[in-house]
C-alpha positions as CSV (number, residue, x, y, z in Angstrom):
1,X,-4.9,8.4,-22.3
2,X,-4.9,5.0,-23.9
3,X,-1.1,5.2,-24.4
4,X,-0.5,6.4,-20.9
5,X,-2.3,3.9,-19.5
6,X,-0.2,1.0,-21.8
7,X,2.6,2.8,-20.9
8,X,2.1,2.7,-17.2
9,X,0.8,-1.1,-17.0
10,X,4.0,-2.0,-18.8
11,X,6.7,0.3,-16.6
12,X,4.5,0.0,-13.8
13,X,2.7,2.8,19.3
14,X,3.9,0.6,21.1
15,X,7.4,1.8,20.8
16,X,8.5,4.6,22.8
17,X,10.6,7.2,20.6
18,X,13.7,8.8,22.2
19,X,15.5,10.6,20.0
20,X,17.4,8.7,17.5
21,X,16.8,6.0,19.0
22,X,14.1,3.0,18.8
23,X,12.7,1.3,22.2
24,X,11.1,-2.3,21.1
25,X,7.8,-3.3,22.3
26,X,6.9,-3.8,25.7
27,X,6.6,-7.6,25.6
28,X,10.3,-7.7,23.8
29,X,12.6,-5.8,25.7
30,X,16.6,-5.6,25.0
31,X,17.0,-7.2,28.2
32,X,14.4,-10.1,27.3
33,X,15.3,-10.3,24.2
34,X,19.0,-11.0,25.3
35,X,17.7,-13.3,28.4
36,X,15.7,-15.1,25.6
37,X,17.9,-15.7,23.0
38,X,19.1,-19.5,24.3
39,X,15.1,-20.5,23.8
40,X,16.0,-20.6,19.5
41,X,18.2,-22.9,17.9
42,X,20.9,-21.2,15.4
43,X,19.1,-19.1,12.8
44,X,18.5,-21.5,9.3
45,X,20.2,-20.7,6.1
46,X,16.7,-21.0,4.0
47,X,17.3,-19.1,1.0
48,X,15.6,-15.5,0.9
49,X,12.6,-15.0,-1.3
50,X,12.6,-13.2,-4.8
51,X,12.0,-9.8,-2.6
52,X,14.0,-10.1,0.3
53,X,16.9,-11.2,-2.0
54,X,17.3,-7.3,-2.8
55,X,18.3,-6.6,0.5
56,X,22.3,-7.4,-0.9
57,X,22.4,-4.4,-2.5
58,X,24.1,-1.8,0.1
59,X,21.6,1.0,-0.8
60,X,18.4,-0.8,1.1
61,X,20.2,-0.9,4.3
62,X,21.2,2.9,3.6
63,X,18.0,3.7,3.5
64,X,16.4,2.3,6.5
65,X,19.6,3.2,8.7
66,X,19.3,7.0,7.1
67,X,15.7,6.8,8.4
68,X,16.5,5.8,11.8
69,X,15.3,2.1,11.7
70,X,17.9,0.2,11.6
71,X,17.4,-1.0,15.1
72,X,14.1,-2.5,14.2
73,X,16.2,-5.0,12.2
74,X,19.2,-5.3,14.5
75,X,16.8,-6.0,17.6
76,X,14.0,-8.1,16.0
77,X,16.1,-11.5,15.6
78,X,16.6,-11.7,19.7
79,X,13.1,-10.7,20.5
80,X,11.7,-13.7,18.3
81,X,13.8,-15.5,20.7
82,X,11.8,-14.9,23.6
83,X,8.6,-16.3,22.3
84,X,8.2,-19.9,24.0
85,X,5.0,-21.0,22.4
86,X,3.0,-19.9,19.5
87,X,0.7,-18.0,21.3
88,X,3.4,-15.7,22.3
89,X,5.2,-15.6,18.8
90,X,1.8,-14.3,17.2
91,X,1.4,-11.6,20.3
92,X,5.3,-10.6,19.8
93,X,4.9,-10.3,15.9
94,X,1.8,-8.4,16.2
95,X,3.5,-5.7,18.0
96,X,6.7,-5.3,16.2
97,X,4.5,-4.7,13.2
98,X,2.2,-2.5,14.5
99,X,5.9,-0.7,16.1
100,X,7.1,-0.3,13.1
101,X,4.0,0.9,11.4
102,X,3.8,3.5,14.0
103,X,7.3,4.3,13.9
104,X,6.9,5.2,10.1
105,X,3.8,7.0,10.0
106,X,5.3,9.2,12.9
107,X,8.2,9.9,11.0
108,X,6.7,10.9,7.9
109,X,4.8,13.4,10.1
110,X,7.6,14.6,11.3
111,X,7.1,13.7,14.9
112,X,9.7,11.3,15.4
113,X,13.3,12.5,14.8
114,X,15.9,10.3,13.2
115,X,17.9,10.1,10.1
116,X,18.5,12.4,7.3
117,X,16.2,11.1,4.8
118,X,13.3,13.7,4.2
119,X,10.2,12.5,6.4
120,X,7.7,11.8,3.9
121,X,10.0,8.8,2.2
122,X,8.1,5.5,2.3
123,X,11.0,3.3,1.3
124,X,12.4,3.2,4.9
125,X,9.2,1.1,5.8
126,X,9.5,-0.8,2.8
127,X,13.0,-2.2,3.0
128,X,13.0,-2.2,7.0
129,X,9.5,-4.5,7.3
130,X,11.5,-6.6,4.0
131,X,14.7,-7.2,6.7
132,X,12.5,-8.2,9.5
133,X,10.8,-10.7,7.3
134,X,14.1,-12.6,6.2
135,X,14.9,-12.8,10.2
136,X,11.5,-14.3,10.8
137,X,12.4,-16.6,7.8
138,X,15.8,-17.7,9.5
139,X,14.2,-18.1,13.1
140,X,14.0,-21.5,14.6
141,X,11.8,-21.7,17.3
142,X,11.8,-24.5,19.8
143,X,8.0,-25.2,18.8
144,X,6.3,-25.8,15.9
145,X,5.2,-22.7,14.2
146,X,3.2,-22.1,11.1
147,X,5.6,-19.9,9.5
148,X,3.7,-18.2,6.7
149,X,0.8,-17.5,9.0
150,X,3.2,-15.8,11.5
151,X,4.7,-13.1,8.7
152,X,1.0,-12.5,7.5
153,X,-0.1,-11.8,11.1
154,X,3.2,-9.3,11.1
155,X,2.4,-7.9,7.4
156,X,-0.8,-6.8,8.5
157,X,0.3,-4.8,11.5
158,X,3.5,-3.4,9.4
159,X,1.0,-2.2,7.0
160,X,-1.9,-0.2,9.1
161,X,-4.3,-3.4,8.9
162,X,-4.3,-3.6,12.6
163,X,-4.6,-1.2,15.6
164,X,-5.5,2.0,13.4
165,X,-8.9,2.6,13.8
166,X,-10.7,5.6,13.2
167,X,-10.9,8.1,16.6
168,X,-14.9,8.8,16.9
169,X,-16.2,12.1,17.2
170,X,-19.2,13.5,16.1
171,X,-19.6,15.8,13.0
172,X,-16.1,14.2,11.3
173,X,-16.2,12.4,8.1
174,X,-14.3,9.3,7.9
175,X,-11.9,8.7,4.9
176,X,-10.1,5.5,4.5
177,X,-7.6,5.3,1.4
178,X,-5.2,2.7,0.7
179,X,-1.5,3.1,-1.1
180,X,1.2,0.8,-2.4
181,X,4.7,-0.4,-1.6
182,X,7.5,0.8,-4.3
183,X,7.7,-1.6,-6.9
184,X,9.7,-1.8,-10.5
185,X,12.7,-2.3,-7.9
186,X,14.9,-5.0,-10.4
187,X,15.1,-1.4,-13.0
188,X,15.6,1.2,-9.9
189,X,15.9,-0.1,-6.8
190,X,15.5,3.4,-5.3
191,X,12.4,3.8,-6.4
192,X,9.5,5.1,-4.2
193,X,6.3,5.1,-4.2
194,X,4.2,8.5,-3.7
195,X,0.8,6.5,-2.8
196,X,2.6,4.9,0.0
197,X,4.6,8.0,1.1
198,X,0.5,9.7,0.8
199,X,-0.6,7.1,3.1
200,X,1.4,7.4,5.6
201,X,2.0,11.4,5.9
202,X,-1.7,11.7,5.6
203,X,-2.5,8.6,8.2
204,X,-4.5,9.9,11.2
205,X,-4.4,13.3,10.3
206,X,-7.8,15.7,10.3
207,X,-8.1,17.6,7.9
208,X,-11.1,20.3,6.8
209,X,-13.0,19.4,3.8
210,X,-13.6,21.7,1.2
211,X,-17.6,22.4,2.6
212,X,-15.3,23.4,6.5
213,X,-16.6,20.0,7.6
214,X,-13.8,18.3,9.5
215,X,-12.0,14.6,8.2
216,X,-9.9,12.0,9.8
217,X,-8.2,10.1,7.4
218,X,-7.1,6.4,7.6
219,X,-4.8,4.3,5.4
220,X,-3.0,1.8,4.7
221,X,0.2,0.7,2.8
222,X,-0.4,-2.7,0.5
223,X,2.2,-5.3,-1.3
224,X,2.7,-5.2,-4.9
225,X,2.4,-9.0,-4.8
226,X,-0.3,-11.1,-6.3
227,X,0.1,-13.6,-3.7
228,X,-1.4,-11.4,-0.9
229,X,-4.3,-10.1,-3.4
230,X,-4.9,-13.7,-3.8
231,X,-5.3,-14.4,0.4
232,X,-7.6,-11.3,0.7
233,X,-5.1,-8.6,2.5
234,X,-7.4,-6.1,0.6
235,X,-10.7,-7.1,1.8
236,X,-9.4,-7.8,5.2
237,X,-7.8,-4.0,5.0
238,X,-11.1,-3.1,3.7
239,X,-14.0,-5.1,5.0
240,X,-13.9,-3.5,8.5
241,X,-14.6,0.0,7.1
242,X,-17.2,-1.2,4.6
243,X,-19.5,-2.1,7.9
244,X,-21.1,-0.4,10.3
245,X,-20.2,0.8,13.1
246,X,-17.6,3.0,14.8
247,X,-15.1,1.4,12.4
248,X,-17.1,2.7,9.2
249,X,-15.5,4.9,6.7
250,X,-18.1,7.7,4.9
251,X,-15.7,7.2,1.6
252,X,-12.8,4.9,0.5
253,X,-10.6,5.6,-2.3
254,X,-7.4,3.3,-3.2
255,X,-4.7,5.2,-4.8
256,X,-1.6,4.3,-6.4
257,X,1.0,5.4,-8.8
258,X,0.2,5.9,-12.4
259,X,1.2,7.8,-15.8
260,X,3.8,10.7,-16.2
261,X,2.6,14.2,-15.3
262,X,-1.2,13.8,-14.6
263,X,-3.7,12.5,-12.0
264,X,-6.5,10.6,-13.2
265,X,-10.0,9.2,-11.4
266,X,-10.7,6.3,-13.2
267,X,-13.9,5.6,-14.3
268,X,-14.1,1.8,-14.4
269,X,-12.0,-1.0,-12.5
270,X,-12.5,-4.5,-14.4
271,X,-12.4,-8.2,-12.7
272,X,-9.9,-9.3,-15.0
273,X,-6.0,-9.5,-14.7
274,X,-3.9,-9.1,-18.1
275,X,-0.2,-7.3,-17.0
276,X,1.7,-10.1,-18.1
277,X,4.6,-10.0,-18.8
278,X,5.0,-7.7,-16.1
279,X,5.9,-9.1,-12.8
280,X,5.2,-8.5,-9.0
281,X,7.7,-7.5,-6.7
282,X,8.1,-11.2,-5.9
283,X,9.0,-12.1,-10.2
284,X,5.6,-13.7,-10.1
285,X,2.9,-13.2,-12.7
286,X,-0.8,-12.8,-12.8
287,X,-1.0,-15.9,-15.5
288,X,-3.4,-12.8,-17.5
289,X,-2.6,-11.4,-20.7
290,X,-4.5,-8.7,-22.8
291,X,-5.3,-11.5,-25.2
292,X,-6.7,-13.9,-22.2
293,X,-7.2,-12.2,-19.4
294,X,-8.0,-14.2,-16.1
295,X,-9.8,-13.7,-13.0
296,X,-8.0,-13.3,-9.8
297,X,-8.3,-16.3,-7.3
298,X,-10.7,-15.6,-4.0
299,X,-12.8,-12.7,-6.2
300,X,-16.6,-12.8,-4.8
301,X,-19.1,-12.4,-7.4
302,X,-19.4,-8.8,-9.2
303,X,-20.1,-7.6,-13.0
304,X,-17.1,-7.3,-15.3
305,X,-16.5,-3.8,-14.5
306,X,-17.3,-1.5,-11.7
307,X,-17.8,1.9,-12.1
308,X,-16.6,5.1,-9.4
309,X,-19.0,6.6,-7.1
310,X,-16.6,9.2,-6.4
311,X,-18.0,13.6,-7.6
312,X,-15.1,13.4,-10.3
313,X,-16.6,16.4,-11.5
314,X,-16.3,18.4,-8.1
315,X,-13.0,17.1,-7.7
316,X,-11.8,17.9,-11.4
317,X,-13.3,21.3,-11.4
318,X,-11.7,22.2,-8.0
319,X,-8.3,20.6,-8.0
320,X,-5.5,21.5,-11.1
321,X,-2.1,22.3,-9.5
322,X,0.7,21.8,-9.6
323,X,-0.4,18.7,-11.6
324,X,-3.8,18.2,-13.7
325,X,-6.5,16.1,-12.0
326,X,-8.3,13.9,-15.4
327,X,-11.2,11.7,-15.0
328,X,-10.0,8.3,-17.1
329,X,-12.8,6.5,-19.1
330,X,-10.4,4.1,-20.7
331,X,-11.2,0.2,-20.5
332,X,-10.3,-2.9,-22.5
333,X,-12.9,-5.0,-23.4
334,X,-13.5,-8.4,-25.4
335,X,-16.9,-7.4,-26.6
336,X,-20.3,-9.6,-26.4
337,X,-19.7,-12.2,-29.2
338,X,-16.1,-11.4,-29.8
339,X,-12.8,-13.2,-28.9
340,X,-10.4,-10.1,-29.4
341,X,-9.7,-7.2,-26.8
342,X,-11.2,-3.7,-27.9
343,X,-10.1,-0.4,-26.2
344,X,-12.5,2.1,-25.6
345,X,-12.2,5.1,-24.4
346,X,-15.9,5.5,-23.4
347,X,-16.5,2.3,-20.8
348,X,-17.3,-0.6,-21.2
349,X,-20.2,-1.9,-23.7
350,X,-22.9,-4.5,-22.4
351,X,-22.3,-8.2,-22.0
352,X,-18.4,-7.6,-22.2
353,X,-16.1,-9.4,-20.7
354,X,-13.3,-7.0,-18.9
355,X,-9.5,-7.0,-20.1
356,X,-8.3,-3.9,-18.1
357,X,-10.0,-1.3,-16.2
358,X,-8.5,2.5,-16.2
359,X,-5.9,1.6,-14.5
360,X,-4.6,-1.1,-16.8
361,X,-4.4,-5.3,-15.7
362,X,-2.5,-4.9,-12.6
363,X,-2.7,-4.5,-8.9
364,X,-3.9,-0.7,-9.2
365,X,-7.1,-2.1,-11.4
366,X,-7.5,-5.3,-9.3
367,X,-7.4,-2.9,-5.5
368,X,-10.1,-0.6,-7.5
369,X,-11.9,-3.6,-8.4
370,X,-11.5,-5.7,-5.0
371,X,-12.3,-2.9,-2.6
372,X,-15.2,-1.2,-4.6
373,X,-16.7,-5.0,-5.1
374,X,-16.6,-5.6,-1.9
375,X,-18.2,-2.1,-1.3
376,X,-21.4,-2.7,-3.2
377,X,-21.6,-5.6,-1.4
378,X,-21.4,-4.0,2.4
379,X,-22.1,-0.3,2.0
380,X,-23.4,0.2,-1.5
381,X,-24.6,3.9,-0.6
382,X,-20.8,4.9,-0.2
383,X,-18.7,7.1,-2.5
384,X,-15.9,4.9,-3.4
385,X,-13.3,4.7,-6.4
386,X,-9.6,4.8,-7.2
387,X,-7.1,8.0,-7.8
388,X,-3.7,7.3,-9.9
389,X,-1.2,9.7,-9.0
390,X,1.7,10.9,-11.1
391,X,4.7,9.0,-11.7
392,X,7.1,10.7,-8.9
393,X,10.3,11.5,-10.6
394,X,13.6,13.2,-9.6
395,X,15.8,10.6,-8.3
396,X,19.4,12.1,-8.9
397,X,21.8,10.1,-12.0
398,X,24.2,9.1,-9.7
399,X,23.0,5.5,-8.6
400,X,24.3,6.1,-5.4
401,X,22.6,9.2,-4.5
402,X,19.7,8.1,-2.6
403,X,17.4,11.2,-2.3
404,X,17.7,14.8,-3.6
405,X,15.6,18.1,-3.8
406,X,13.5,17.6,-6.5
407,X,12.9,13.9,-5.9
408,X,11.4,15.4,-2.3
409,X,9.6,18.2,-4.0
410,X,8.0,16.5,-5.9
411,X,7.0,13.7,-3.4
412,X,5.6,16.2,-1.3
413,X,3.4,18.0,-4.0
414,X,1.7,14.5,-4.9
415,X,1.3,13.9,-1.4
416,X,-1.2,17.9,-1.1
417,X,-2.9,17.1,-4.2
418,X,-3.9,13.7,-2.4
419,X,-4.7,15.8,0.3
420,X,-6.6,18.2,-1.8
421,X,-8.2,15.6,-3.6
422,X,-9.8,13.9,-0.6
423,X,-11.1,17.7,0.7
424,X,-13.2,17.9,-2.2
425,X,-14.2,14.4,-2.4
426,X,-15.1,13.2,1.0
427,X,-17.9,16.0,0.9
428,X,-21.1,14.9,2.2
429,X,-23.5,15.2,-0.5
């Protein structure tokens, strides 16, 4: 498990749908948006960002065009136009996300036709919400704008942070889980990701629980990017869940992708980032390395390593197939007194400090360890943890083959074990 877990650090609406077709917002219209477009001066030339510069390759735009989307791109650059004040902008942005949000989630169900990619891909979101973001870069408003505050506002609402709140009824148990853009895109840019894909098939759904109980499930997709870790996307993703209310989740799990073959609970998240040399999806790294790991900037205060609240037994004993379901004690520590890492494969020992949880030094660990903090904090009696799923495989050898039946078979079989391992964990106890 030790090696796996080295191993995997180191590779690791407001629209209205017609079909094939993409209406935009109400408050951006074709016609406003073409009635508006004299209100920006000509787009700038900024350079794109270390993300956004992938769009050049052909196969991104393939893949949001086979998914139907491609008007959310062509559109978006004359509805920014029709914002006159900033007010407006931030009202405009919020909508397109949450549009495009919708707009995925839909289509991974299956209820919004469009595009022969097989429903459940999540790189379609991906790449389009990456597009949108370079026209937002290149807008020039006729008023000042805070730029970077304006694509947070439209991350948020591209990513399920906004407007996707739990429908209350009585009896249903409240799951809220959260998944992950594809990342490792400079080796593959093809790549998936089948926590984000699991997010979105399974957002909204009901499902019954293992006890006949019935579940809504919530989620949301997050940013390989220590940047946004850094700003708090996960605890404002998380923090409105954690309290009470009608907003209140009865569990939270993040999940993400993690070794060949297997899925594993993991025991122990630790405080500590140490994945360097490996990058975000922006080339940007954590500044942590096994041999000094450091802590992540805007952490609260919270012991070195947190441990699962999720019934890994019930859930281990339950679910096997098609892939086996492991409970991961693995951890990294620099014991008390000691300046050297240590792994262990039985937690962590007292007075350590934390090197890498079960899911390694990287954003898996630090999701585990930001939303379960946070957690104890808010709503300490709540079952709460992280699930790694397997590495989805199957991509075809021909580079230019973007999808193919084993790639979707096998996305879909990680997405039921999620489901399956949510039906035996949300269960009251």
């Amino acid at each position: 498990m030790m090696f796996l877990r080295r191993a995997a650090s180191a590779a690791a609406l407001l629209v209205t749908v017609l079909p094939l077709t993409v209406a935009s917002p109400a408050q951006a219209s074709p016609a406003q948006a073409a009635g508006g477009a004299a209100a920006c001066r000509p787009p700038s030339s900024v350079p794109l960002d270390a993300e956004q510069s992938r769009l050049t390759d052909a196969r991104t735009t393939a893949l949001v065009e086979r998914a139907g989307f491609g008007d959310f791109i062509r559109r978006f650059p004359a509805a920014l136009c029709t914002a006159r004040s900033r007010a407006e902008a931030e009202r405009l942005l919020d909508s397109w996300g949450q549009a495009l949000w919708q707009a995925s989630v839909r289509r991974a169900q299956s209820q919004r036709p469009g595009g022969d990619l097989a429903p459940g891909d999540d790189r379609p979101l991906y790449w389009a919400r990456l597009g949108m973001t370079a026209a937002l870069a290149r807008w020039q408003p006729e008023f000042p704008a805070d730029r970077a505050a304006l694509r947070a506002r439209f991350e948020d609402a591209s990513r399920g942070l906004t407007d996707n709140a739990f429908r209350t009824a009585p009896g249903v148990r409240r799951i809220f889980i959260s998944g992950f853009d594809p990342f490792g895109l400079d080796a593959e840019i093809r790549r998936a990701n089948p926590s984000g894909s699991a997010a979105l098939q399974l957002n909204g759904r009901r499902i019954t629980l293992a006890d006949g109980t019935p579940a809504e499930i919530r989620a949301v997709v997050l940013p390989v990017r220590y940047a946004d870790f850094d700003a708090g996307m996960v605890e404002r993703a998380f923090a409105p869940h954690l309290a009470a209310g009608p907003a209140s989740a009865d569990i939270i799990t993040t999940v993400s992708q993690g070794y060949p073959g297997i899925f594993t609970l993991e025991d122990w998240a630790g405080r500590a980032r140490s994945a360097d040399p490996y990058p975000d999806n922006a080339r940007a790294l954590s500044g942590g390395t096994r041999e000094r790991p450091v802590t992540a900037p805007g952490l609260g205060p919270g012991p070195e390593f947190i441990r699962t609240t999720l019934p890994a037994g019930a859930v281990t004993a339950a679910v096997q197939t098609p892939y086996p379901v492991l409970l991961n004690s693995d951890v990294t520590e620099i014991p008390a007194g000691a300046t050297a890492p240590v792994d262990r494969t039985d937690g962590p020992t007292p007075g350590s400090r934390a090197v890498a949880g079960g899911g390694g030094g990287y954003l898996s660990n630090e999701v585990a360890y930001r939303s379960n903090r946070l957690r104890a904090e808010l709503a300490p009696h709540l079952p709460g943890g992280h699930l790694h799923t397997p590495v989805l495989t199957g991509l075809p050898a021909d580079p230019q083959l973007l999808t193919g039946p084993e790639f979707e078979r096998n996305e879909s079989a990680i997405t039921a074990e999620v489901r399956a391992v949510l039906e035996h964990a949300a269960v009251r106890r």
